[in-house]
ROFI-159878 format. One record per residue (C-alpha): residue number from 1; residue in three letters; x, y, z. Coordinates in Angstrom, 2 decimals. Each point is the difference from the previous one (the first is absolute). Layout:
<recs>
NUM:Ala:X:Y:Z
...
</recs>
This chain:
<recs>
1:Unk:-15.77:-41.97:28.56
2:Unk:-2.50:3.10:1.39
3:Unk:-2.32:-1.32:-3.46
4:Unk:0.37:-3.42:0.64
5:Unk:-1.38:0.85:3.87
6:Unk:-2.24:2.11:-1.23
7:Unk:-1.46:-3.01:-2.14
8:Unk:0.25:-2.54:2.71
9:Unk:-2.11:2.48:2.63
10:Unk:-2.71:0.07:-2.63
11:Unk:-0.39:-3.28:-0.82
12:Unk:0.02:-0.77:3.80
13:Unk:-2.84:2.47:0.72
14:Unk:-1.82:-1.34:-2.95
15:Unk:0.44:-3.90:1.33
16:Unk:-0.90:1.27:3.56
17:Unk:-3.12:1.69:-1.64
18:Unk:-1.28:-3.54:-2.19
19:Unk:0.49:-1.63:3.67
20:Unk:-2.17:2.53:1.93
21:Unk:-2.67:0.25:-2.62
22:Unk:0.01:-4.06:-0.45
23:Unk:-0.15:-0.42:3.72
24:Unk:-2.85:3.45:0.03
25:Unk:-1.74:-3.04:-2.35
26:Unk:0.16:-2.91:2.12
27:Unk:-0.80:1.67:2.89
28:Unk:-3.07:1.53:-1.80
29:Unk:-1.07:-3.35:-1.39
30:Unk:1.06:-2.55:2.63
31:Unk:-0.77:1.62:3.15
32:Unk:-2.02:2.18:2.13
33:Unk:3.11:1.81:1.57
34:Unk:-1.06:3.50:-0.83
35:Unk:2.29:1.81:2.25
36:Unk:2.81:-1.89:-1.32
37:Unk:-1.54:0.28:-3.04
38:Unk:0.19:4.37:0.20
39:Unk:3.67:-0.01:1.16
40:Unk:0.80:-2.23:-2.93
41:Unk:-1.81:2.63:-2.33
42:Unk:1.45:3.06:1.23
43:Unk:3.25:-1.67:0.02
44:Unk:-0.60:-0.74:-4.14
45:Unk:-1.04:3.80:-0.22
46:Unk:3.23:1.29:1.61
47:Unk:2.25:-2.50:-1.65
48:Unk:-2.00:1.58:-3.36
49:Unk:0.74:3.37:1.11
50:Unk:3.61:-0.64:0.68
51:Unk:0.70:-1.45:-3.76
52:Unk:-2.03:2.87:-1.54
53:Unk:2.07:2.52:1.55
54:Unk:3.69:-1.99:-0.77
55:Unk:-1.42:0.28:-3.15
56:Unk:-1.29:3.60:-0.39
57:Unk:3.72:0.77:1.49
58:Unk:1.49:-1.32:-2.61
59:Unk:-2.52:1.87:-2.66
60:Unk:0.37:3.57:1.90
61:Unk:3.77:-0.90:-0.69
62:Unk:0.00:-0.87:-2.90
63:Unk:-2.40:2.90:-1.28
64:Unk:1.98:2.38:2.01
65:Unk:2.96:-1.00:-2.42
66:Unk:-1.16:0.11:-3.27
67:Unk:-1.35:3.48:0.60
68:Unk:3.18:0.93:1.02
69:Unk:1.07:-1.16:-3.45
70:Unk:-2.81:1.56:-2.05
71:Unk:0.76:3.57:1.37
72:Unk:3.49:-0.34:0.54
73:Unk:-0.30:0.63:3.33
74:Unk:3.69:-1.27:0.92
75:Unk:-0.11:1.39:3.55
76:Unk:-2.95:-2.60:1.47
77:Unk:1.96:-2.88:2.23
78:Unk:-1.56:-3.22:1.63
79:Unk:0.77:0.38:4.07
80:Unk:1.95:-3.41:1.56
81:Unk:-2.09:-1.01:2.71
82:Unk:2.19:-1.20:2.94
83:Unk:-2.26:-2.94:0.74
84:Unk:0.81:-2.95:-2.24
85:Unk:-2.72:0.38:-2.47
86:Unk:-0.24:-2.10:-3.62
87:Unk:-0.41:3.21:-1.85
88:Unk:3.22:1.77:1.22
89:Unk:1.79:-1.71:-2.67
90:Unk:-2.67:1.10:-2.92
91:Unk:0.64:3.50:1.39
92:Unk:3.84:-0.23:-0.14
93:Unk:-0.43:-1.05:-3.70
94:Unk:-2.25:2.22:-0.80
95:Unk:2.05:2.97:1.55
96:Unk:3.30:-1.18:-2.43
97:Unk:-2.43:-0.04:-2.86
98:Unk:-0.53:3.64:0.77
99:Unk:3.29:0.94:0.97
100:Unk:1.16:-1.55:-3.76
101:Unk:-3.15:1.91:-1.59
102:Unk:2.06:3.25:1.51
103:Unk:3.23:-1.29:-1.11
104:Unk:-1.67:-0.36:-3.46
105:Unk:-2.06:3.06:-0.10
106:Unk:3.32:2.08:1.58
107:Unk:2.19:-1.18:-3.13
108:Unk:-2.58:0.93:-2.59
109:Unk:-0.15:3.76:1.80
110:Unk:3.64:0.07:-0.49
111:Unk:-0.15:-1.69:-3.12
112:Unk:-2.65:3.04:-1.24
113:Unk:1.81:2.75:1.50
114:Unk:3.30:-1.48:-1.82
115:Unk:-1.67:0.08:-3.63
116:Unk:-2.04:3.76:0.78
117:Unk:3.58:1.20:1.11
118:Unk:1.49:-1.66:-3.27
119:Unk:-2.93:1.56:-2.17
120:Unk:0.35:3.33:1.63
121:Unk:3.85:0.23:-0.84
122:Unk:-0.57:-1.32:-3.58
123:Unk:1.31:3.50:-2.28
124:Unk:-2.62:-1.20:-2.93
125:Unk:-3.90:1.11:0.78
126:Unk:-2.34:-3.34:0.94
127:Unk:-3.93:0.33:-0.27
128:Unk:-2.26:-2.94:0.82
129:Unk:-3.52:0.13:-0.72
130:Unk:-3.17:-1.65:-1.04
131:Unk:-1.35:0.20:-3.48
132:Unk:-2.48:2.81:1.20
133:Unk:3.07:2.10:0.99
134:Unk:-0.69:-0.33:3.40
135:Unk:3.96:0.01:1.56
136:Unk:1.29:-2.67:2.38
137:Unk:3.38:0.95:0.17
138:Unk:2.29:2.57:-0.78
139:Unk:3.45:0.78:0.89
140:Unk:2.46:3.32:1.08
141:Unk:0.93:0.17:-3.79
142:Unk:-3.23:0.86:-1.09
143:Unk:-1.41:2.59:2.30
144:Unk:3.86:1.82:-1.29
145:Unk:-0.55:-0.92:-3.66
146:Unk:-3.34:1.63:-0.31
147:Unk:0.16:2.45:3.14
148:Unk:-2.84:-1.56:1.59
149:Unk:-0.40:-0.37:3.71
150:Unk:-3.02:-2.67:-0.18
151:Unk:-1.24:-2.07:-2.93
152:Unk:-3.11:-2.09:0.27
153:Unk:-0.98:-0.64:-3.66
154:Unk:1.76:0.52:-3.29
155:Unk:-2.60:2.31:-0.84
156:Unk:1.77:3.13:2.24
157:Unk:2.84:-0.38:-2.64
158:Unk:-2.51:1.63:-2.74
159:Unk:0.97:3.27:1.11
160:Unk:4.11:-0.96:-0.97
161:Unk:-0.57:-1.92:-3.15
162:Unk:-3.59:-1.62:-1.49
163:Unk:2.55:-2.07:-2.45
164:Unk:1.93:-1.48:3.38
165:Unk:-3.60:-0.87:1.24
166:Unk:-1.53:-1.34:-2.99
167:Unk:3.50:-2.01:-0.25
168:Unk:-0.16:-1.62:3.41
169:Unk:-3.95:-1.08:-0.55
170:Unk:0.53:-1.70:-2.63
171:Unk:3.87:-1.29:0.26
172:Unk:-0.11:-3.95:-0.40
173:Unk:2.46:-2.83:1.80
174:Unk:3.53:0.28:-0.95
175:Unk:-0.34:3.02:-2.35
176:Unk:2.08:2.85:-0.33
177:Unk:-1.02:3.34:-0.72
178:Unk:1.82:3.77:-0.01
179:Unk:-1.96:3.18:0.88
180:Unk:1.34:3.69:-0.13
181:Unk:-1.23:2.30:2.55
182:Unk:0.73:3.73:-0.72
183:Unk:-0.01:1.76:3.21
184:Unk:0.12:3.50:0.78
185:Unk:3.66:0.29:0.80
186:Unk:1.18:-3.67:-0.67
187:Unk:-0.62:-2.48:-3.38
188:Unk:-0.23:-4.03:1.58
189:Unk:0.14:-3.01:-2.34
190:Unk:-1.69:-2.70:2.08
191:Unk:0.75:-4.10:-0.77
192:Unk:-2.71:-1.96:1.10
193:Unk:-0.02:-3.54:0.24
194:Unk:-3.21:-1.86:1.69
195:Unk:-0.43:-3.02:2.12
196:Unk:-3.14:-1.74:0.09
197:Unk:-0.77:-2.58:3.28
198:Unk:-3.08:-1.40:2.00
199:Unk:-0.12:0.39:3.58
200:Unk:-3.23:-0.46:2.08
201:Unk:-2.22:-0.60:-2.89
202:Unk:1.10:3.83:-1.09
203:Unk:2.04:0.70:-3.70
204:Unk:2.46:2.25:0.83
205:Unk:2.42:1.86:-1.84
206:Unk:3.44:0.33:0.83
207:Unk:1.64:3.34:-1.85
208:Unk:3.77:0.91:0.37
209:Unk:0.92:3.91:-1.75
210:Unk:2.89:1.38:-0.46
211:Unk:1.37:3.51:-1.49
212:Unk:2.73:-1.03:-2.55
213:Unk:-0.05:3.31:-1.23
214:Unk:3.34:0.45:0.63
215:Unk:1.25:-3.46:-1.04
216:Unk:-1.67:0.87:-3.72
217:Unk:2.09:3.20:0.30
218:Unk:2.75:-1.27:0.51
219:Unk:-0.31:-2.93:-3.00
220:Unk:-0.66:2.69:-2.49
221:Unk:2.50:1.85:0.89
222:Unk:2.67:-2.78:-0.22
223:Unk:-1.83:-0.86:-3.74
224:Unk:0.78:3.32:-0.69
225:Unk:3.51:0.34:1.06
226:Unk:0.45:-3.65:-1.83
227:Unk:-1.86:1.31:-3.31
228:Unk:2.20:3.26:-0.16
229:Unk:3.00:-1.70:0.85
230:Unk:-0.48:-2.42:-2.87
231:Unk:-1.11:2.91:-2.30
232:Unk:2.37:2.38:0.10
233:Unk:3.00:-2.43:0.44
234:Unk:-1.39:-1.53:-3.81
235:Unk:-0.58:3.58:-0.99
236:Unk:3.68:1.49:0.99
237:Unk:1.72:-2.85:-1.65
238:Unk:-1.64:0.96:-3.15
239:Unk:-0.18:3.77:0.50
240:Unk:3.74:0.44:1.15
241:Unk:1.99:-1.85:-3.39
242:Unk:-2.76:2.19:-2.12
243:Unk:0.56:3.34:1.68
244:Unk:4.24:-0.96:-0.12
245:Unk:-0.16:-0.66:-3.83
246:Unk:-2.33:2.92:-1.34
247:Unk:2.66:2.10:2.12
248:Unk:2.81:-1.75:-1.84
249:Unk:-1.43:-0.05:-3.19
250:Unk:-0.74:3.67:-0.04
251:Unk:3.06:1.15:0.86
252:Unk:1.29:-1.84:-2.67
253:Unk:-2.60:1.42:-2.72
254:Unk:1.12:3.19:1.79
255:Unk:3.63:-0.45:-0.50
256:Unk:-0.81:-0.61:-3.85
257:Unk:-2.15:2.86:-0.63
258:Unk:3.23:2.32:1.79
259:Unk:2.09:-1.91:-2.88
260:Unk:1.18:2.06:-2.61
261:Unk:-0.53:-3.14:-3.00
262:Unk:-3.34:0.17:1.28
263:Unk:-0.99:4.21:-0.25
264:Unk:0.51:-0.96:-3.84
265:Unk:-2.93:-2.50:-0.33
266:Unk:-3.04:1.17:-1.88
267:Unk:-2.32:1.46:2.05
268:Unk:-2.86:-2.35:0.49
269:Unk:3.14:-2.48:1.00
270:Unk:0.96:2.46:2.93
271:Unk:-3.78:0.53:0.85
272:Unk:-0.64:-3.84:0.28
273:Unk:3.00:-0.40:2.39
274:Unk:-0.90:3.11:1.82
275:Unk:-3.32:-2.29:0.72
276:Unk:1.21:-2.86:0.77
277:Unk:1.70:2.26:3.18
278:Unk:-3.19:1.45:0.75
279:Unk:-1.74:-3.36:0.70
280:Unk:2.71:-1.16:1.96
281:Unk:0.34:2.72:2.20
282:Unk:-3.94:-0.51:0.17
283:Unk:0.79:-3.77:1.12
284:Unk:2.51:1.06:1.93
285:Unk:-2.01:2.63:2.08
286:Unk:-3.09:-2.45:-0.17
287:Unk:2.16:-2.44:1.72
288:Unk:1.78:2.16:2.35
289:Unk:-3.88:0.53:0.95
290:Unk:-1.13:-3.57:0.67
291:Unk:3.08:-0.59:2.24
292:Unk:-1.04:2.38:1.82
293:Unk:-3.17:-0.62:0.26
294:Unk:0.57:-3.40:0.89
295:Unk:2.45:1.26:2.73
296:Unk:-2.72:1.57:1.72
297:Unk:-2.00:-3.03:0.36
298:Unk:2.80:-1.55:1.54
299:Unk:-0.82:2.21:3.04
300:Unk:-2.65:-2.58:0.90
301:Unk:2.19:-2.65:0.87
302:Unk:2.99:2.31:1.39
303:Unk:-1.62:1.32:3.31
304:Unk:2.05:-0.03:2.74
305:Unk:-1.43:-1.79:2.91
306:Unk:-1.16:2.62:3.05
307:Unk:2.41:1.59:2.28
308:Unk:-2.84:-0.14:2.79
309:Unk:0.30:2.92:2.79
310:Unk:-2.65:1.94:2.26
311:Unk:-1.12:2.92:-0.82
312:Unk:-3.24:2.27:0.39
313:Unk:-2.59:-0.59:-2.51
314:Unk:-0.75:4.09:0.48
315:Unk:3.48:0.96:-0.81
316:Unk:-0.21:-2.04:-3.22
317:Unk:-3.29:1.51:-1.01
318:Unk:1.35:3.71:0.30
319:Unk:3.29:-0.99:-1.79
320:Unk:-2.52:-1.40:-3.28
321:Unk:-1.86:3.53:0.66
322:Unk:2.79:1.88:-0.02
323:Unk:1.42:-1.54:-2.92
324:Unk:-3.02:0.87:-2.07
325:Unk:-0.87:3.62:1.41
326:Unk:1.09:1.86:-3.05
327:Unk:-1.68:-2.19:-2.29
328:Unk:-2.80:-0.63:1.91
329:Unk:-0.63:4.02:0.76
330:Unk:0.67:0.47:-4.41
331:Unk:-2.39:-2.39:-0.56
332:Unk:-2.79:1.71:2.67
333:Unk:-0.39:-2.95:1.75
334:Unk:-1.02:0.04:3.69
335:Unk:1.53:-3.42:2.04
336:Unk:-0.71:-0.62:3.32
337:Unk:2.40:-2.29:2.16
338:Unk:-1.16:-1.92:3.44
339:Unk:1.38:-2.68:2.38
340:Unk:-1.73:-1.83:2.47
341:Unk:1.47:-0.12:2.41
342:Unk:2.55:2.67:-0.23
343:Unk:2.60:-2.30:1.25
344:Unk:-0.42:-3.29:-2.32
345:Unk:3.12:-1.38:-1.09
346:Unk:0.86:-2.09:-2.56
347:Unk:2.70:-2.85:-0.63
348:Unk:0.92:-0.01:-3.73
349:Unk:2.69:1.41:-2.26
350:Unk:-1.01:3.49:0.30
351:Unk:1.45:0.95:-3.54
352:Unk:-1.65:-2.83:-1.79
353:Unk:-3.35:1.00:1.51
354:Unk:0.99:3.50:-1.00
355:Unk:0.29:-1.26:-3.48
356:Unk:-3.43:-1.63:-0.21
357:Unk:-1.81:3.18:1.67
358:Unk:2.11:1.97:-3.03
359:Unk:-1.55:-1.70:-2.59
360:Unk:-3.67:-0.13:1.29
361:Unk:0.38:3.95:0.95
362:Unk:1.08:1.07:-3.77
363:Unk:-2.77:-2.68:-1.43
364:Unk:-2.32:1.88:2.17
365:Unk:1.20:3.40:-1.22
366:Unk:-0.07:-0.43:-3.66
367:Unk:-3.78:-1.96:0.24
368:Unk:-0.91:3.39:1.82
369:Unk:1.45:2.66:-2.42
370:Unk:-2.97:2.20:-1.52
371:Unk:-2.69:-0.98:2.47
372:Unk:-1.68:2.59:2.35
373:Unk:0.16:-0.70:3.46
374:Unk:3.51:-2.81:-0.08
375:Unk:0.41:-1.30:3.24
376:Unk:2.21:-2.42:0.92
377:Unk:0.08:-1.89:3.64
378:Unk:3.12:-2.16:1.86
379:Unk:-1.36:-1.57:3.01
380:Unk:1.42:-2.56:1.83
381:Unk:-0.84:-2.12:3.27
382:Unk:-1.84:-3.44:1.70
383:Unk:-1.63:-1.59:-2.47
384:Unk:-3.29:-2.45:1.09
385:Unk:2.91:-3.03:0.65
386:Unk:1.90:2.14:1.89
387:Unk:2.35:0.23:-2.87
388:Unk:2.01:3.07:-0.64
389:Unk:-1.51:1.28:-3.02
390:Unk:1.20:3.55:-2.65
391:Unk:-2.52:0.95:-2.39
392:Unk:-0.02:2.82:-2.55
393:Unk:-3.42:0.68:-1.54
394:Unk:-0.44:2.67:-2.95
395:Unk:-3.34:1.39:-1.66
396:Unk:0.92:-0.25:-3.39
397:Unk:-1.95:-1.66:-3.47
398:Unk:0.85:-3.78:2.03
399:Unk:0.98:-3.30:-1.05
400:Unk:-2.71:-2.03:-2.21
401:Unk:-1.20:-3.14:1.94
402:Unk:1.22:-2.42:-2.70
403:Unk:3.52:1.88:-0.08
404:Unk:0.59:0.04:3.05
405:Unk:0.56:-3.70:1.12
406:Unk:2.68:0.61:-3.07
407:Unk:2.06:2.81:1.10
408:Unk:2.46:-2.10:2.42
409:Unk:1.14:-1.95:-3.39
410:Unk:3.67:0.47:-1.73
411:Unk:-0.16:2.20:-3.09
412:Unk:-3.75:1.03:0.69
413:Unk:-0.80:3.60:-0.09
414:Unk:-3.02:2.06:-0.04
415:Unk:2.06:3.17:-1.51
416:Unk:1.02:0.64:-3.39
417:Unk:3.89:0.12:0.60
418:Unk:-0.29:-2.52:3.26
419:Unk:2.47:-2.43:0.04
420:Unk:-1.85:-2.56:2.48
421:Unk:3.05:-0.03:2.30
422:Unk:-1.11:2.43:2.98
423:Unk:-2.95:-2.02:1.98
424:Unk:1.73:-3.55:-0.40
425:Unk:3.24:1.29:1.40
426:Unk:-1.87:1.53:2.58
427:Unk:-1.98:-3.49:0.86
428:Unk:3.03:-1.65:-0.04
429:Unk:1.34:2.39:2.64
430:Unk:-3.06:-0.61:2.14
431:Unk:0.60:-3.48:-0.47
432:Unk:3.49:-0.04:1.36
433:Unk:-1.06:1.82:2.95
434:Unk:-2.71:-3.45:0.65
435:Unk:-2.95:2.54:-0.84
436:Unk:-2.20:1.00:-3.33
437:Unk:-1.15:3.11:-1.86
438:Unk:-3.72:-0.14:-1.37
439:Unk:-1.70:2.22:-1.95
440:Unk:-3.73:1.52:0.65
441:Unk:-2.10:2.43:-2.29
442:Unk:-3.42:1.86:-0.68
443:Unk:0.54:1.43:-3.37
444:Unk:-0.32:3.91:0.46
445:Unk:0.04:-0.32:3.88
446:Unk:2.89:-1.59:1.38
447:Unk:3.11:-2.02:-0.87
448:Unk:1.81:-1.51:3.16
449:Unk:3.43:-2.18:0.28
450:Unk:-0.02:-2.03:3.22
451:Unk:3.86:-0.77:1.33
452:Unk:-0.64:-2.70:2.66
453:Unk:3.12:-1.16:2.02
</recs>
């Protein structure tokens, strides 16, 4: 209706206007009236002056809108005049175009801050960024992942892993890709998988990473288990009827040579028989071996799960010291023992961790026997995830660099009479208690086990 008014003034002011300046003609032409001829004029001229500024209203308006849009500049409103002018009704439209412009504009805001909340809860690390590295977007995960505060380009990662950077250059839509990041105290196995989209005529990468370090721990561990399981249940069932019948049968070659028919056989006869009982008790022994042997490995898949308690992580250290004095002061090797702080505790089964600490202490001791200056070191605190962390670090001859990734296997041993069993009982322990043991070394300089919890 205020439009439609709006449209009628105007085209009254311009039909008023073709009537002045037609009569501003006759009078001109027709007659010598010339004061009636000046009224008529100015008349035209104010009439022209009225319809130019309707007009430039409207345009002021108008303008005054649409810069309100450009900027989003939602706070600008159109005052109601109280007279009953055409363009109060352009103004009340225009003000509900603006007010649904904030309505808009108010659910995107909430709409962003929705999806940066979601992306900042997400557990796995996101990185957007444009194909010169240049980041865009990066989420809670990531500064914790790679212990960063503030990441502008992928480039500051060179300094953490040149492989990880070189990956995430070059990683294409939909691929996958693993990277292993050996860190001072901590090993990470990082699944990448990119993204690729357009957005504002810009390529950018979308890259999620996540540590599955422990998920491949614990899927080699259960292959493990599965392998010996199968193994040695195969291997009893044929080692057990052996190890019964050589017994049997050479107590019965036994029972014959005792035989008095028998004592008067020719010689060679007795000696052959006599032989025969030799190589069964050999079998027999041989046997007797293998079950046990195979028995041992059974340890792998017998651990008992924790019996979790608190206790203090300095208490524990002193107990695997104390353990180890007299050996430890035979051997002439200094060790040194610290906790940071004093009063860390530790949730775990206490004599399973025990058991783990064991085994690394007496690896440590018998790597260090014969070399000058044996030290051995069992410290234990925060590590740079504000995980508790136990480490025992030794200067002994070291762990080669392709050995090492190997020593965490069943059955594999770096020592002569090693039976393999020692380090993948202990990962397995570590595993149970929803944490990992890796291995770091400098041949000649330092070995270190890490025990992260």
């Amino acid at each position: 209706m205020g439009f439609n008014r709006f449209r009628l003034q105007l085209l009254l002011r311009i039909l008023v206007l073709s009537l002045t300046l037609g009569l501003l003609m006759f009078l001109a032409v027709k007659t010598a009236l010339t004061f009636t001829l000046l009224l008529v004029a100015i008349l035209a001229i104010l009439q022209a002056y009225l319809l130019f500024r309707q007009v430039d209203q409207t345009n002021l308006l108008l303008n005054s809108f649409l810069q309100s849009i450009r900027y989003a500049d939602f706070s600008r409103t159109f005052q109601i005049e109280s007279n009953d002018s055409s363009l109060n009704q352009l103004k009340v439209t225009l003000n509900e175009v603006i007010d649904d412009f904030k309505t808009v504009r108010a659910e995107k805001e909430e709409s962003y801050h929705y999806l940066q909340t979601v992306i900042q809860h997400i557990g796995i690390a996101l990185i957007a960024y444009r194909s010169d590295g240049h980041i865009e977007m990066t989420n809670n995960a990531t500064k914790r992942l790679f212990q960063l505060r503030n990441l502008n380009n992928i480039r500051q990662l060179e300094n953490i892993s040149s492989d990880l950077v070189q990956k995430l250059l070059t990683i294409r839509h939909g691929e996958n890709a693993l990277v292993q990041i050996r860190e001072k105290d901590d090993l990470l196995q990082l699944s990448i998988y990119g993204t690729e989209f357009k957005i504002h005529n810009r390529n950018i990468m979308l890259i999620s990473i996540k540590n599955i370090q422990h998920e491949l721990d614990e899927k080699e561990m259960e292959s493990w288990q599965k392998l010996i399981r199968v193994l040695t249940h195969e291997i009893m069932n044929s080692i057990t009827p052996i190890s019964s019948l050589s017994s049997t049968v050479r107590h019965l070659i036994q029972d014959l040579i005792d035989r008095t028919e028998i004592k008067q056989l020719p010689e060679e006869e007795k000696e052959d028989l006599e032989e025969i009982g030799k190589a069964l008790e050999t079998i027999h022994k041989r046997t007797e071996g293998l079950i046990h042997f195979v028995d041992t490995y059974r340890n792998l898949t017998r651990i008992p799960q924790p019996n979790f308690s608190i206790f203090p992580v300095k208490q524990l250290l002193q107990n695997i010291y104390e353990l180890h004095r007299n050996e430890l002061e035979a051997a002439g090797i200094s060790c040194t023992l610290e906790s940071e702080p004093a009063s860390l505790e530790l949730s775990a089964d206490e004599q399973l961790i025990e058991q783990v600490l064991i085994n690394l202490m007496t690896n440590s001791i018998h790597a260090l026997k014969g070399r000058p200056d044996a030290h051995i070191s069992l410290k234990a605190g925060l590590n740079a995830r504000g995980r508790i962390s136990i480490q025992l670090s030794d200067n002994g001859p070291g762990i080669l660099p392709e050995v090492i990734d190997k020593i965490f296997i069943p059955f594999f041993s770096t020592k002569p009479q090693g039976s393999g069993i020692g380090l993948s009982l202990s990962r397995q322990i570590l595993r149970l208690h929803g944490g990992s043991i890796n291995a770091f070394s400098e041949p000649d300089r330092e070995t270190r086990f890490v025990l992260t919890f």
